[in-house]
N, C-alpha and C positions, 0 to 999 in steps of 0.2 A: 771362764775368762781366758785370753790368749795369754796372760801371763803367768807367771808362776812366782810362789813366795821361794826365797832362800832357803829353806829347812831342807837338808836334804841334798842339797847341791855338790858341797865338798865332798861325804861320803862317796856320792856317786863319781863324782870326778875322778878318785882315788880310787874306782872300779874297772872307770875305762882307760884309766893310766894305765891300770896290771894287766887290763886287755888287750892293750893296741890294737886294736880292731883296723882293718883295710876300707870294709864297707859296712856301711851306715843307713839302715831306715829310721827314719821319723817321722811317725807318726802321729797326726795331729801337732803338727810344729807349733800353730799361732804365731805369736811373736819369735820363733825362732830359737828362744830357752836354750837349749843344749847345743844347738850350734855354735851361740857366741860362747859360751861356759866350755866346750869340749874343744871344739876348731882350730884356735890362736895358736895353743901349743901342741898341735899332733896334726903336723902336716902330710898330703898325699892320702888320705882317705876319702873315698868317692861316697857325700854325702847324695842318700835319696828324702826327699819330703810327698808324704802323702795327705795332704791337705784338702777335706772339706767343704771350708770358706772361699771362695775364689775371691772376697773383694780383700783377703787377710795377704793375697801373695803382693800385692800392689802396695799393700799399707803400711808392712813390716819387710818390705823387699826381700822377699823371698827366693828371688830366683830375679838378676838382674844382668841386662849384657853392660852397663857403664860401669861399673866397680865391678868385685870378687863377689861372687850371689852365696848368700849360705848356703845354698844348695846346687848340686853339680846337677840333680835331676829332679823336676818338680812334677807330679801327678793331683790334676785337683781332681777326687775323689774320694766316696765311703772305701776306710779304710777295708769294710768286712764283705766290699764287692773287689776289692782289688785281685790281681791276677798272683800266683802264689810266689812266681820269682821275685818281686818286690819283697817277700822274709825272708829268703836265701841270701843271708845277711851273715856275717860278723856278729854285728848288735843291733837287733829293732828295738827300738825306746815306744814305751807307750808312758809318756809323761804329761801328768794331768790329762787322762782322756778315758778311760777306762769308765770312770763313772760317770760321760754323757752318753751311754747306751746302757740298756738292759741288760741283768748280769747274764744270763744265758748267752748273749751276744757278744760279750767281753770273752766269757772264757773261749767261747767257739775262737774266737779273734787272737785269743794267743794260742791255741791248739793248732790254728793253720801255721802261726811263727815258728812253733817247733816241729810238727809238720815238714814244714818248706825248707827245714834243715839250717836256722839259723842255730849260734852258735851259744848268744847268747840275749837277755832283755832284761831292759830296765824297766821296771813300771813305778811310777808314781803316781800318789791319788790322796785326796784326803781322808784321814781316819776319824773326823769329828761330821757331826752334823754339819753342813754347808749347804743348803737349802739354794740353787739358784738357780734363775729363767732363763730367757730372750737375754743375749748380752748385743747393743749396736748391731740391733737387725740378723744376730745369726740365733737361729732355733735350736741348734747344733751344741749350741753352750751351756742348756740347762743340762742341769744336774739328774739324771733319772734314776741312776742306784746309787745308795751309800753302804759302801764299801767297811765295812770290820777287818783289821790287820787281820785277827786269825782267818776270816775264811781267806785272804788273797793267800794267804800263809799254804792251805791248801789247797786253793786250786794250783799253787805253784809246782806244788811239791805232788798234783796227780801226775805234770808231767814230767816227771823224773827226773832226775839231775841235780843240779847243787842249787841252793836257795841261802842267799844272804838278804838281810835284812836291818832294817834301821827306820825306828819309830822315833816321829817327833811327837811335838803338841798338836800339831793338826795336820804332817802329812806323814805318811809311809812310805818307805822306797826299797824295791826289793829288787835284786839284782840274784835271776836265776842264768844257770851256767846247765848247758850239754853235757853230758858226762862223757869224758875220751876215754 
C-alpha cells in the first residue's frame, strides 16, 4: 500500500532528529510517509523521491510547481535500475518497500546505498505475515518476501556499521549508520 501504519514513526523521527541529515532519498515514497513526518521541522534539506508508480506522483503530489512539493527532486523509476548517485545520500529511507521485491533484490538494493557511500538508512517493513497483491492498479505493491526481524538484523549488520533497531507488533524499523 502507499501508506504506512504509525508503529515505528516516533522512533524513527528521533533517528533523523540526531541525524540532521542535508540530503535525503526516498525511496518508494507512495504517499509521501516520511516527508510529511521528517520535513515541517528540519528545514534546507534537499529531498530526492524515487518512485515506481507514476499515476502515485499526481495522487499524493509528489513533486508540485503550485505549493511546496515534498520533493525537491522526483525520479519515476525501479529503485534497483536507478543510477548510484541517487544513494550518495545523508539518509536513503527504504520505508515499507523492501518487501515488494525479492530478498536477493533488497539486499543487492541496500548494498548499492552503502556502496554509493550513503551515510545512513532507514528501512521499514512488516515483521508479521501480511499477505498482499495488486493495490489500485499497481503490480508493484504486492508483497513478494516476508521479511524476519532477525534476518534484516543481518543482512544489516553484513554491511557494517552501526545497526539500531525497534520491533513493533507488525512492523520493524532499523536505522543503520556508516561507521566514521
Amino acid at each position: 500500500m502507499p501508506t504506512s501504519i504509525t508503529e515505528g514513526k516516533d522512533w524513527s523521527l528521533e533517528r533523523f532528529s540526531r541525524c540532521q541529515p542535508d540530503t535525503v532519498t526516498d525511496v518508494g515514497p507512495g504517499e509521501g510517509t516520511y516527508a510529511k513526518l521528517f520535513r515541517p521541522a528540519h528545514h534546507g534539506i534537499w529531498w530526492t523521491a524515487v518512485e515506481i508508480h507514476k499515476p502515485y506522483v499526481a495522487k499524493y503530489k509528489l513533486k508540485s510547481t503550485k505549493t511546496r512539493a515534498m520533493y525537491d527532486e522526483l525520479h519515476i523509476e525501479d529503485a534497483r535500475e536507478s543510477a548510484g548517485h541517487l544513494f550518495h545520500r545523508d539518509l536513503v529511507i527504504f520505508g515499507d518497500v523492501l518487501e515488494h521485491m525479492p530478498r536477493e533484490d533488497a539486499i543487492a538494493l541496500l548494498a548499492k546505498a552503502e556502496a554509493a557511500g550513503c551515510w545512513n538508512i532507514l528501512v521499514s517493513l512488516p515483521i508479521v505475515e501480511a499477505p498482499q497483491g495488486e493495490v489500485d492498479g499497481n503490480p508493484h505493491e504486492a508483497h513478494v518476501h516476508h521479511w524476519d526481524a532477525g534476518d534484516m538484523d543481518t543482512v544489516l549488520a553484513q554491511l557494517g556499521g552501526n545497526v539500531e533497531s525497534m520491533r513493533g507488533e507488525t512492523l520493524g524499523v532499523w536505522w543503520w549508520s556508516r561507521r566514521r
